[in-house]
N, C-alpha and C positions, 0 to 999 in steps of 0.2 A: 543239841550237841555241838554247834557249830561254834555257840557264844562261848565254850571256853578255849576254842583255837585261836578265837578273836583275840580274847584275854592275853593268850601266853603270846601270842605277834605282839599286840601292844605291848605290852610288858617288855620284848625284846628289844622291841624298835626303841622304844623310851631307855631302857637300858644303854645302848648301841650310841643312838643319836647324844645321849647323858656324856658315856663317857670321850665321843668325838670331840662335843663342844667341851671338856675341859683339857681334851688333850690340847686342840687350839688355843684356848683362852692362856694355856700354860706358857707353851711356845713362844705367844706374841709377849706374854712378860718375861719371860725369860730374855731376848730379844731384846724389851727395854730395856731393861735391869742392866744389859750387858754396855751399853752409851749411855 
């Protein structure tokens, strides 16, 4: 019963960490884009 706690953590963290790095990847283009 533990391996589907497992699941929904990863799931979460992959979700989380997913939309972090495109918040940053966004950022630093926008940044360029702007010079």
């Amino acid at each position: 019963m533990g391996l589907r706690w497992v699941r929904v953590v990863l799931l979460a963290l992959g979700v989380g960490v997913g939309a972090l790095a495109v918040a940053i990847w966004y950022s630093l283009k926008e940044e360029g884009e702007g010079e």
